[in-house]
mmCIF file as gemmi writes it, N, C-alpha and C atoms, coordinates in Angstrom:
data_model
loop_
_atom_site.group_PDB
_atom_site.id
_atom_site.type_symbol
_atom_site.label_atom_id
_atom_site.label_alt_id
_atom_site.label_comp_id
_atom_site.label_asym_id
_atom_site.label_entity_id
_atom_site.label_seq_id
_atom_site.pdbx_PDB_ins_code
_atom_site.Cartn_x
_atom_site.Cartn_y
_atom_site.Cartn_z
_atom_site.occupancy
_atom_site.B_iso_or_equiv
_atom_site.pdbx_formal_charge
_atom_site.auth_seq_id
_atom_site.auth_asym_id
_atom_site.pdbx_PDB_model_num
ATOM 1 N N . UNK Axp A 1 ? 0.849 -1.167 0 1 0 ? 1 A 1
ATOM 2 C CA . UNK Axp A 1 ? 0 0 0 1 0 ? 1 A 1
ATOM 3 C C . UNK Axp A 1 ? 0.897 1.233 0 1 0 ? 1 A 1
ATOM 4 N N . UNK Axp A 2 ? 0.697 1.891 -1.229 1 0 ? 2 A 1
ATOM 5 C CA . UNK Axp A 2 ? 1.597 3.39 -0.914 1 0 ? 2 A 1
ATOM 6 C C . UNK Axp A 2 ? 0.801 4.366 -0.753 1 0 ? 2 A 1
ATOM 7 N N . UNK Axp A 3 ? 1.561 4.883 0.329 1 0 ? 3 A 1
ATOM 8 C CA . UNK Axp A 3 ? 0.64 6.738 1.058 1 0 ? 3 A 1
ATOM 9 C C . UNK Axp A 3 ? 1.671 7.819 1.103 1 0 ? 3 A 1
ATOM 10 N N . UNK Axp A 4 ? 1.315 8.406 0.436 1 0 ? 4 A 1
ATOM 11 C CA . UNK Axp A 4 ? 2.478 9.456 0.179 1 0 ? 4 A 1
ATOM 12 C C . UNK Axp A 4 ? 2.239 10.921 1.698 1 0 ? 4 A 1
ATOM 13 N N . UNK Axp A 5 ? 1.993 10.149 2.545 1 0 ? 5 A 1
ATOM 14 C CA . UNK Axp A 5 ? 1.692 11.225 3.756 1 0 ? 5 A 1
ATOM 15 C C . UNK Axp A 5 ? 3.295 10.531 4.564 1 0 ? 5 A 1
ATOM 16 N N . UNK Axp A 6 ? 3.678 9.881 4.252 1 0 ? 6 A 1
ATOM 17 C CA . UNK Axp A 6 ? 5.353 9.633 4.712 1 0 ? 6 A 1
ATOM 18 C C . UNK Axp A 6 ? 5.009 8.369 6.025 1 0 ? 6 A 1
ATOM 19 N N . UNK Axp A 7 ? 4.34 7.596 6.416 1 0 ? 7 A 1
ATOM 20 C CA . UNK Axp A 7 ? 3.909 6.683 7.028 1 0 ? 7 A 1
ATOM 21 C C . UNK Axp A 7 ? 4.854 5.318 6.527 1 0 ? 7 A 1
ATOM 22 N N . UNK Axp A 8 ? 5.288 4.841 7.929 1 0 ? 8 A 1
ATOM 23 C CA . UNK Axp A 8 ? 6.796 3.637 7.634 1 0 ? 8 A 1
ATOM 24 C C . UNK Axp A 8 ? 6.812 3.339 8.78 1 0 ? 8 A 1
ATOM 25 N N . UNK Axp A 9 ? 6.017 1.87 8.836 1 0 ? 9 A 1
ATOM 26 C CA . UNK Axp A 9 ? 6.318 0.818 9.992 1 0 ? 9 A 1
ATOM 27 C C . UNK Axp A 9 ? 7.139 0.562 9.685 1 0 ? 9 A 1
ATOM 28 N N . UNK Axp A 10 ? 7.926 0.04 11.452 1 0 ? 10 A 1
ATOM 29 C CA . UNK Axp A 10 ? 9.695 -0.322 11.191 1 0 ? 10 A 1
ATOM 30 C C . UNK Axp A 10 ? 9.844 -2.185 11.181 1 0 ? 10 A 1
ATOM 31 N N . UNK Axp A 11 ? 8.422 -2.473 12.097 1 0 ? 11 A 1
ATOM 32 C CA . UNK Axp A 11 ? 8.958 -4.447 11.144 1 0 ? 11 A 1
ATOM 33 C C . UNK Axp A 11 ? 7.507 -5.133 11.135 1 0 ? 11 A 1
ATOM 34 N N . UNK Axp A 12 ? 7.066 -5.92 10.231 1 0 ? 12 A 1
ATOM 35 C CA . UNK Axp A 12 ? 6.136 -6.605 10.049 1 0 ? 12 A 1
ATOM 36 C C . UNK Axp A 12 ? 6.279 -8.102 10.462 1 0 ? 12 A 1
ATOM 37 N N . UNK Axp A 13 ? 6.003 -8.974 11.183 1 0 ? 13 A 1
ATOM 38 C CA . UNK Axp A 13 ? 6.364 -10.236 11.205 1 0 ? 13 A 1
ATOM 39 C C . UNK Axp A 13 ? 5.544 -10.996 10.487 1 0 ? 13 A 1
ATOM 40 N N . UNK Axp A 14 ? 5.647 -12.062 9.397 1 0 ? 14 A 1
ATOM 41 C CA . UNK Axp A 14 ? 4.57 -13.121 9.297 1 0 ? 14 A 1
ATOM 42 C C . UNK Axp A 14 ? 3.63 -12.391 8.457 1 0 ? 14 A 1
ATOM 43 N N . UNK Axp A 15 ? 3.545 -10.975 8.417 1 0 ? 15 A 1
ATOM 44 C CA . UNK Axp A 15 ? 2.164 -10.632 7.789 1 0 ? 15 A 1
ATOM 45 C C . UNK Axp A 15 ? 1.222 -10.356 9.275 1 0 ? 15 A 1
ATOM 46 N N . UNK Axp A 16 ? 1.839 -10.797 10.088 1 0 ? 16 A 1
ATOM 47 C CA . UNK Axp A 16 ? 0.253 -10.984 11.324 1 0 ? 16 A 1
ATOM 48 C C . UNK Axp A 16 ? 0.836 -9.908 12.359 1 0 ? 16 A 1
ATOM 49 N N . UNK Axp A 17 ? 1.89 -9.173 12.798 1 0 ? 17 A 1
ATOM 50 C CA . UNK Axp A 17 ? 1.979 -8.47 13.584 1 0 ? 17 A 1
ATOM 51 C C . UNK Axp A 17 ? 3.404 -7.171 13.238 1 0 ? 17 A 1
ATOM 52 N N . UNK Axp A 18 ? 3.011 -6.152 13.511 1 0 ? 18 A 1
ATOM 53 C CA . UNK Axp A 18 ? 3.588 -5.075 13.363 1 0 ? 18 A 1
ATOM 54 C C . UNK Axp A 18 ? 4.297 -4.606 14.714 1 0 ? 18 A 1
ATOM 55 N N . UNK Axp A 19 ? 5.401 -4.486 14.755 1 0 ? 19 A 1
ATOM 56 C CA . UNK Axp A 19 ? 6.721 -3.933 15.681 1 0 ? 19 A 1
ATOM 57 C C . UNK Axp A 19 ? 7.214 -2.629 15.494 1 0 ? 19 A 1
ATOM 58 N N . UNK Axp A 20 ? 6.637 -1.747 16.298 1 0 ? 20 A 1
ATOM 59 C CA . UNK Axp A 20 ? 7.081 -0.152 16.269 1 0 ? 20 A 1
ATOM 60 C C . UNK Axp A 20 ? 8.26 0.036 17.422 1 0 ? 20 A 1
ATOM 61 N N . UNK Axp A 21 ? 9.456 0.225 17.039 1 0 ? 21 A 1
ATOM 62 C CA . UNK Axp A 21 ? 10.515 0.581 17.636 1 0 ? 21 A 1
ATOM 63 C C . UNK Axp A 21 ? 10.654 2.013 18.184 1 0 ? 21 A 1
ATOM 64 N N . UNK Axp A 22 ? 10.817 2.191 19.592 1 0 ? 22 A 1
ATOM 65 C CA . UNK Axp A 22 ? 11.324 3.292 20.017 1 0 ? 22 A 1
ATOM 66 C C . UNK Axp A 22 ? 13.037 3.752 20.956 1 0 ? 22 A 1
ATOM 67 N N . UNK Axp A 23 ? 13.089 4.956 21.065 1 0 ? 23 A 1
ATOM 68 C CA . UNK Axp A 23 ? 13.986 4.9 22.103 1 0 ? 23 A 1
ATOM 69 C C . UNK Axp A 23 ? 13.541 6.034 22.636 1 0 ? 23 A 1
ATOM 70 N N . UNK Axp A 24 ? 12.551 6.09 23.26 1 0 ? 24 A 1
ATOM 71 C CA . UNK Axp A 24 ? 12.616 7.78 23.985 1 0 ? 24 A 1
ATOM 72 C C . UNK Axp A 24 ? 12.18 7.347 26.078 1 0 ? 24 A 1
ATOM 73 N N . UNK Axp A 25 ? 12.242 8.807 26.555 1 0 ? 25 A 1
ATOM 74 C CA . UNK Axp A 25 ? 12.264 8.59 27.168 1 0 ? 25 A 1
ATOM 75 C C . UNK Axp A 25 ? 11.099 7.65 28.172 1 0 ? 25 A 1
ATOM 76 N N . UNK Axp A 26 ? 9.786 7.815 27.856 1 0 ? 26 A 1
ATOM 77 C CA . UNK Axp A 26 ? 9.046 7.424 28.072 1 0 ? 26 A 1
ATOM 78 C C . UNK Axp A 26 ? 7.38 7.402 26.993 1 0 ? 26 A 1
ATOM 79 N N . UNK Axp A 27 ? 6.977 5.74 26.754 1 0 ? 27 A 1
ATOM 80 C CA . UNK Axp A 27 ? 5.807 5.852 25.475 1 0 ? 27 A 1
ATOM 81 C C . UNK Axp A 27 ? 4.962 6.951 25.901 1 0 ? 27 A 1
ATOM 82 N N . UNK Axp A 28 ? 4.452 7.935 24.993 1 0 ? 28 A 1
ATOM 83 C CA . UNK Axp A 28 ? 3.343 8.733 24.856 1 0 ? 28 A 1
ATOM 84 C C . UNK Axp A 28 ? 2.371 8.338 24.235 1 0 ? 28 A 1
ATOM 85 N N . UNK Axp A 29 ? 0.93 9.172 24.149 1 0 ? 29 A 1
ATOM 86 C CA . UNK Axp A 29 ? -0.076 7.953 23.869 1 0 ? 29 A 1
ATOM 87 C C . UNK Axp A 29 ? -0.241 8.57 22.267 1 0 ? 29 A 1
ATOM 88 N N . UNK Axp A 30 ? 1.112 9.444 21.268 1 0 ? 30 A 1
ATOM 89 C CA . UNK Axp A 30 ? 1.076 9.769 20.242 1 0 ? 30 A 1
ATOM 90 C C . UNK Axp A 30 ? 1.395 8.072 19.845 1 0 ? 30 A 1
ATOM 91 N N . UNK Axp A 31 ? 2.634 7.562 20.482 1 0 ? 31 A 1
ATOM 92 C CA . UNK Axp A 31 ? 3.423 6.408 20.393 1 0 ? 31 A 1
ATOM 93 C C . UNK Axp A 31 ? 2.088 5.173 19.681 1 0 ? 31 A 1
ATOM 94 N N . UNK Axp A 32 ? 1.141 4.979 20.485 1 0 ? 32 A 1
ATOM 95 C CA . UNK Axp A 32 ? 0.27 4.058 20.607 1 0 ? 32 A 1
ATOM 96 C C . UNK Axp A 32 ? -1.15 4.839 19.547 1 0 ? 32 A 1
ATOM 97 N N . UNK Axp A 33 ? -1.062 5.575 19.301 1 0 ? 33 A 1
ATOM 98 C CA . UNK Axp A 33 ? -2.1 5.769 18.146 1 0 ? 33 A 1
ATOM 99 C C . UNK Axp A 33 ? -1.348 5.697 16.67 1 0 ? 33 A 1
ATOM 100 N N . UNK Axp A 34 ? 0.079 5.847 16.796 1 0 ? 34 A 1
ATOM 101 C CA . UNK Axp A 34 ? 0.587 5.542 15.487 1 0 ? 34 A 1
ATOM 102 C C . UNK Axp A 34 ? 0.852 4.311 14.835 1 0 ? 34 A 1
ATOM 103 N N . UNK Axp A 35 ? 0.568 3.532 16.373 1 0 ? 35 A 1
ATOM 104 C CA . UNK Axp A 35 ? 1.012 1.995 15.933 1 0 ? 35 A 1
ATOM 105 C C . UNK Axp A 35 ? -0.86 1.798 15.227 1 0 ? 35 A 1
ATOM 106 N N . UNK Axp A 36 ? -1.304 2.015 16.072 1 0 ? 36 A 1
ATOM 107 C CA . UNK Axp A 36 ? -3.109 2.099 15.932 1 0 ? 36 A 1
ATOM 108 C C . UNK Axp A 36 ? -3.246 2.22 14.538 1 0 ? 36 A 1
ATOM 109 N N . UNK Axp A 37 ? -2.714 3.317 14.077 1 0 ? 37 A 1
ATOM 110 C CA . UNK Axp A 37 ? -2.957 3.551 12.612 1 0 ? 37 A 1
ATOM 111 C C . UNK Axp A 37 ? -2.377 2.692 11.902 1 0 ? 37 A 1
ATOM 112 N N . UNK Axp A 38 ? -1.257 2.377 12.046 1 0 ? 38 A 1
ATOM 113 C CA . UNK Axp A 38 ? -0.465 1.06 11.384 1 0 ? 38 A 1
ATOM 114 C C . UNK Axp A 38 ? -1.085 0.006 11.082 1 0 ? 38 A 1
ATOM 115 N N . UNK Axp A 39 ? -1.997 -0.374 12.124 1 0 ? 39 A 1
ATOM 116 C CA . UNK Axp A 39 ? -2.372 -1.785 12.348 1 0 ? 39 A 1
ATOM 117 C C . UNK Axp A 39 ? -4.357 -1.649 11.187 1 0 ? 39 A 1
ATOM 118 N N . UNK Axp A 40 ? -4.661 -0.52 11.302 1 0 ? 40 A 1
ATOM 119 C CA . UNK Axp A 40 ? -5.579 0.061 10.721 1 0 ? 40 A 1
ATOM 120 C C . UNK Axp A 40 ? -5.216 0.158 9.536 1 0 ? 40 A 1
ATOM 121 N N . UNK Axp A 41 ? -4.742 0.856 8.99 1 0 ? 41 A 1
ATOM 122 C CA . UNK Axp A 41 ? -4.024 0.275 7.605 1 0 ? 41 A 1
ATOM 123 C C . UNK Axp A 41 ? -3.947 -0.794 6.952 1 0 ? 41 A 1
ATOM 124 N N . UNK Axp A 42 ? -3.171 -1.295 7.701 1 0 ? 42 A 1
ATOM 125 C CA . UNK Axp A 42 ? -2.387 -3.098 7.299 1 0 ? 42 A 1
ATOM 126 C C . UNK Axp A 42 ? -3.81 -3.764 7.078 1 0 ? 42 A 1
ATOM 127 N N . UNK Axp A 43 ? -5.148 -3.65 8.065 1 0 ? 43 A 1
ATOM 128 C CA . UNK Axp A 43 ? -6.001 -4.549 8.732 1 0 ? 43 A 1
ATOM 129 C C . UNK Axp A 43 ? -5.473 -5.027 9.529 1 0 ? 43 A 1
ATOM 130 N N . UNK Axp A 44 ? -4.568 -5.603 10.142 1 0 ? 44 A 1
ATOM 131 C CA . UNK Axp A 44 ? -4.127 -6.705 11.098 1 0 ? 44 A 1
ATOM 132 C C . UNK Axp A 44 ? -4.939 -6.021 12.279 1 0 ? 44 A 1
ATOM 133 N N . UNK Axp A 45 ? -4.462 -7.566 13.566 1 0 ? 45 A 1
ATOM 134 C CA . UNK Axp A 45 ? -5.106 -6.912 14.899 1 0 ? 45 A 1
ATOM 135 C C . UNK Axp A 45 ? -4.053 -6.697 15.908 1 0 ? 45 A 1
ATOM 136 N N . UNK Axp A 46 ? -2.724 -7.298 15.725 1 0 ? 46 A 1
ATOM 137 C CA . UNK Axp A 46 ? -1.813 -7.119 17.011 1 0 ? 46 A 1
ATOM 138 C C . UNK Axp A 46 ? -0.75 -6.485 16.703 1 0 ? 46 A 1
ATOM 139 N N . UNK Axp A 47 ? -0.165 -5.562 17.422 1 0 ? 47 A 1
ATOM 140 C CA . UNK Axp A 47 ? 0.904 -4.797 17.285 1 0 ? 47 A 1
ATOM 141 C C . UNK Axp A 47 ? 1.764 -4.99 18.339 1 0 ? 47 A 1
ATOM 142 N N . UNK Axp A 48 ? 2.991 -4.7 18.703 1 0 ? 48 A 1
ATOM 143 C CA . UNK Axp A 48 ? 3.899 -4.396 19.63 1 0 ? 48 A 1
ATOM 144 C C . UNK Axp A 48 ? 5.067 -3.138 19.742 1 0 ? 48 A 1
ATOM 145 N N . UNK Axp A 49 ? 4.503 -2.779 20.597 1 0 ? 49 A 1
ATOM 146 C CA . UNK Axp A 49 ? 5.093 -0.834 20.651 1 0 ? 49 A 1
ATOM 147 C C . UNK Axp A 49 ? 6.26 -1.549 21.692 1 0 ? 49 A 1
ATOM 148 N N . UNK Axp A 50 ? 7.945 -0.8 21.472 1 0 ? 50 A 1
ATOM 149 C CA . UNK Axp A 50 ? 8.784 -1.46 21.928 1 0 ? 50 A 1
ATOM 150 C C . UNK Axp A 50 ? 9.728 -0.647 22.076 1 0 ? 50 A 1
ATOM 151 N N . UNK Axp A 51 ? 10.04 0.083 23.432 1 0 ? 51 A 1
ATOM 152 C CA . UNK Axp A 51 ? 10.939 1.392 23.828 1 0 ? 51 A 1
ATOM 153 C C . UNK Axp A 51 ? 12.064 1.196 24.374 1 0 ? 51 A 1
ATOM 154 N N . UNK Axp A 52 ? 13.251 1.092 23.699 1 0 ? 52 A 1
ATOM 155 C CA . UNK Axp A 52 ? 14.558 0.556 24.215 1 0 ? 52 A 1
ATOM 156 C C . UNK Axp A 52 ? 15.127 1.173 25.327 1 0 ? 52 A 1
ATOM 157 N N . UNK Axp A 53 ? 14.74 2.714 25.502 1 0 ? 53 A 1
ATOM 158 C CA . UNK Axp A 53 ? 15.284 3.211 26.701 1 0 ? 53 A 1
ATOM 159 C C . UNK Axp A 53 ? 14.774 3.12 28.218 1 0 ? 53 A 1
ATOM 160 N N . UNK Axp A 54 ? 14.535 1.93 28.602 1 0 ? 54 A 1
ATOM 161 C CA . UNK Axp A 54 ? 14.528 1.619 29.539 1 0 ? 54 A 1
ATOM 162 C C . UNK Axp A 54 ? 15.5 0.302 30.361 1 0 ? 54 A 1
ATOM 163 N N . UNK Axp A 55 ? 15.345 0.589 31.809 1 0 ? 55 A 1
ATOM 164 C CA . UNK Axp A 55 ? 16.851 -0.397 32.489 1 0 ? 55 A 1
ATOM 165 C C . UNK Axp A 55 ? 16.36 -2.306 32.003 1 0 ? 55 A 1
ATOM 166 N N . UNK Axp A 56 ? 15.229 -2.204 32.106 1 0 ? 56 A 1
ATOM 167 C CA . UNK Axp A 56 ? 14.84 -3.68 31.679 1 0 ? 56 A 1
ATOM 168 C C . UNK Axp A 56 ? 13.858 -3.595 30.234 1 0 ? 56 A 1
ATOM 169 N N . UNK Axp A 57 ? 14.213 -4.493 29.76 1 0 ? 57 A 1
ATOM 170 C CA . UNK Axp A 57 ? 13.029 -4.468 27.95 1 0 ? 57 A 1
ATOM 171 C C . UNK Axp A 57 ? 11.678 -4.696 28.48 1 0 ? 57 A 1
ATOM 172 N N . UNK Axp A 58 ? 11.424 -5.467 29.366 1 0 ? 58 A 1
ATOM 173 C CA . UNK Axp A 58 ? 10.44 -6.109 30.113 1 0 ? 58 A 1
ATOM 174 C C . UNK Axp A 58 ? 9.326 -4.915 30.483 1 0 ? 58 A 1
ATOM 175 N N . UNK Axp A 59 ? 9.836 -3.708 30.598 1 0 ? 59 A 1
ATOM 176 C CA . UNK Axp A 59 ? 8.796 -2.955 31.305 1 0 ? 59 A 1
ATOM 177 C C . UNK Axp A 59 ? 9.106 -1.764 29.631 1 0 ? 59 A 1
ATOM 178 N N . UNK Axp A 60 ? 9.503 -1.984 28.638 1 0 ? 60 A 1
ATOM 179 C CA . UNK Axp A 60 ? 8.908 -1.089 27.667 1 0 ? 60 A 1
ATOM 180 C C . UNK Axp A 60 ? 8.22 -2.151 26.745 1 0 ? 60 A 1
ATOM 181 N N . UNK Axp A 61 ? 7.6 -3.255 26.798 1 0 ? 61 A 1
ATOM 182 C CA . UNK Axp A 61 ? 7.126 -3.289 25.911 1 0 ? 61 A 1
ATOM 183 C C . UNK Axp A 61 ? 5.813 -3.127 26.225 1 0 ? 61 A 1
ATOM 184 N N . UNK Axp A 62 ? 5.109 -2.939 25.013 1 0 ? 62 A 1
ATOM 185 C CA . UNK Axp A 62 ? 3.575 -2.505 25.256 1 0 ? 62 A 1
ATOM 186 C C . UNK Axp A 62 ? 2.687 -3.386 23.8 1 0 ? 62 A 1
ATOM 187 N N . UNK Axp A 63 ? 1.63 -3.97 24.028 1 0 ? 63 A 1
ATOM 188 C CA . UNK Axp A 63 ? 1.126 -4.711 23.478 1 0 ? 63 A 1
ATOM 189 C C . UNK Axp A 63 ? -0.571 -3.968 23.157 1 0 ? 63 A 1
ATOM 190 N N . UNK Axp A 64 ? -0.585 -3.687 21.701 1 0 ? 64 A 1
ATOM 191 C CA . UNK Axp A 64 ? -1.996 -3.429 21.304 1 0 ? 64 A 1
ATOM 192 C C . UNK Axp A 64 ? -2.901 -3.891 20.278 1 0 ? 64 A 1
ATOM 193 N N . UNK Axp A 65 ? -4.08 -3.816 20.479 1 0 ? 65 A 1
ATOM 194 C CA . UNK Axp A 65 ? -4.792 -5.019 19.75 1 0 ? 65 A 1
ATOM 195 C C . UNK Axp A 65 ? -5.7 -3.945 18.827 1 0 ? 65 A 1
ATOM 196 N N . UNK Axp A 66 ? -5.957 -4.137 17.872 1 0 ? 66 A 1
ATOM 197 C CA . UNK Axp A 66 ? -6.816 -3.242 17.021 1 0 ? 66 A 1
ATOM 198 C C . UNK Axp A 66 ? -7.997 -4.063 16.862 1 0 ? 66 A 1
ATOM 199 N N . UNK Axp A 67 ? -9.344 -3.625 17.523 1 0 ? 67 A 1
ATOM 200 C CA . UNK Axp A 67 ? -10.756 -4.07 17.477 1 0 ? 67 A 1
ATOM 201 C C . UNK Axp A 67 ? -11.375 -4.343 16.146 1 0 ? 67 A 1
């Protein structure tokens, strides 16, 4: 699908789930509506929002499901 509004998920797995990479300091809920739109796009339903700057990976990842 091309959209010339500059829109670029950073990994698709399988076709079935989309991986939005971050490094900031903490997810904002811009973070989680862009994956939203991603997943809206694609159609798919599961995404994973994934913020490297934190001391453990464990507490940035964030998991969203598109209804």
């Amino acid at each position: 699908m091309h959209l010339d509004c500059g829109y670029r998920l950073d990994l698709l797995v399988e076709d079935l789930v989309i991986v939005e990479l971050k490094a900031v300091e903490s997810l904002q809920p811009i973070h989680s509506a862009q994956l939203l739109t991603y997943l809206k796009l694609k159609k798919l339903w599961l995404g994973l929002l994934i913020n490297f700057n934190v001391p453990v990976l464990k507490q940035g990842i964030k998991r969203l499901v598109n209804n």
